[in-house]
N, C-alpha and C positions, 0 to 999 in steps of 0.2 A: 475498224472492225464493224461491219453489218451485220444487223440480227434482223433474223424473218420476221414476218407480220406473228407467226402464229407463236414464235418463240416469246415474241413483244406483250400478247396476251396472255400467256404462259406465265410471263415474268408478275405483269400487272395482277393476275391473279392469282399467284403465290404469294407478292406483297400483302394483299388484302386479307389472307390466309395469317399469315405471319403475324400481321396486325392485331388481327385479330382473336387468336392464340395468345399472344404477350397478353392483351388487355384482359383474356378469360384470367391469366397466370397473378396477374396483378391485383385483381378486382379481386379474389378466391386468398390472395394473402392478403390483403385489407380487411376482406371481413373475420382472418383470421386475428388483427389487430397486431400483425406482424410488423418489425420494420425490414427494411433489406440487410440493416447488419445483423437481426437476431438472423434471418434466413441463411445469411452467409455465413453465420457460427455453425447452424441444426445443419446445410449443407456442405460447407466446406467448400463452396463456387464462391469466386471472388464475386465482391458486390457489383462490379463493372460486368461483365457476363452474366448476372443476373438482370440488369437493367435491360441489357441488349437482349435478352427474353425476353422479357417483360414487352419493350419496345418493339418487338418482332424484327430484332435487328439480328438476322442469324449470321451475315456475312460479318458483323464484329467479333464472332466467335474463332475460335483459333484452326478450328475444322471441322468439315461435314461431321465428322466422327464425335468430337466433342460439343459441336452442338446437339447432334441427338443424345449422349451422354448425359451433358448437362438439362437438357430440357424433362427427360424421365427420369432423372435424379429429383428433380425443384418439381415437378408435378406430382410423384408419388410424395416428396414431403409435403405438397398441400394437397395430399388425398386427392388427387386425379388419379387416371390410370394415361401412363404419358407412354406408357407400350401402344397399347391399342391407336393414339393420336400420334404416332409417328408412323406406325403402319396405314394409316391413313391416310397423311401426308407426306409421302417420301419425296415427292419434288419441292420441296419447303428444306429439306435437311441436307440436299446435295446441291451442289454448289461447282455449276460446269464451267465459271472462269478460268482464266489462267492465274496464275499466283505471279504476284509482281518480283520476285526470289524465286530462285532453284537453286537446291543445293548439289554439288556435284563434285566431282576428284576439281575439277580447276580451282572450286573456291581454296580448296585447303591452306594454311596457312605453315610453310616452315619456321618449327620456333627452335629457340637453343634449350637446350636441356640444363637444367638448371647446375649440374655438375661438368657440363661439358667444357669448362674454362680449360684453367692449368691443372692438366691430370697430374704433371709430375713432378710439381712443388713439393707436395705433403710427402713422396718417397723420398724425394732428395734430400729432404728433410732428417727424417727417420734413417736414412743412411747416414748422415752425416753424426746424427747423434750418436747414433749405433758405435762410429770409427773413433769420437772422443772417450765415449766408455771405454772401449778397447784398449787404447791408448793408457788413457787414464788409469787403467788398470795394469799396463805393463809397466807402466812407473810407476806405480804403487809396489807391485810384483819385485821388482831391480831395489828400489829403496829400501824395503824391507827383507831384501834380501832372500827371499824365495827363488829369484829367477839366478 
């Protein structure tokens, strides 16, 4: 796969972007005297996706979507405004790869259903008991003289 020249500077200076973003994100919760696990308790973003903020690692994020998610979730909790800095940056938070996965009808998996065994044990069953009552009841019935 070839990428243009201008896509190549595009990319290079979205890195630098990115980079650059994590370290403002990092620098701003150190002087809060933050660690990453208090962060990930006040935010509820695993520490791992905070790093990759932090690191302007947004392709370790799960999706364009969750990394601007996460990034104006962790910036408003360190009092930035992460609205304004993703409207800013919108080629930083989309992300034109291909995904190494697709999911599609082929993937699907047939499974058995966890009752789908022997349906007709448990009737046979319960017939069977059913015909000994009956039974057991007509000779009871004869013995004692009822019938």
């Amino acid at each position: 796969m070839e990428r243009k020249k201008g896509q190549a500077e595009l990319d290079s200076n979205s890195v630098n972007q990115m980079k650059e973003l994590g370290e403002n994100l990092r620098q701003r919760r150190k002087e809060m005297n933050l660690s990453l696990k208090e962060a990930e308790n006040a935010t509820s973003i695993r520490t791992a996706y905070l790093q990759a903020l932090e690191e302007g690692e947004m392709s370790k994020l799960i999706s364009p979507v969750y990394a601007q998610g996460f990034f104006k979730q962790y910036a408003a909790f360190l009092g930035l405004d992460g609205e304004h800095i993703v409207r800013e940056h919108p080629q930083i938070f989309s992300r034109s790869e291909s995904q190494e996965f697709a999911y599609g009808i082929g993937t699907l998996e047939v499974r058995n259903h966890p009752g789908s065994g022997i349906k007709w044990f448990p009737n046979a069953l319960w017939i069977l008991v059913f015909l000994f009552v009956l039974i057991l009841a007509w000779y009871m019935a004869k013995w004692f003289g009822v019938l």
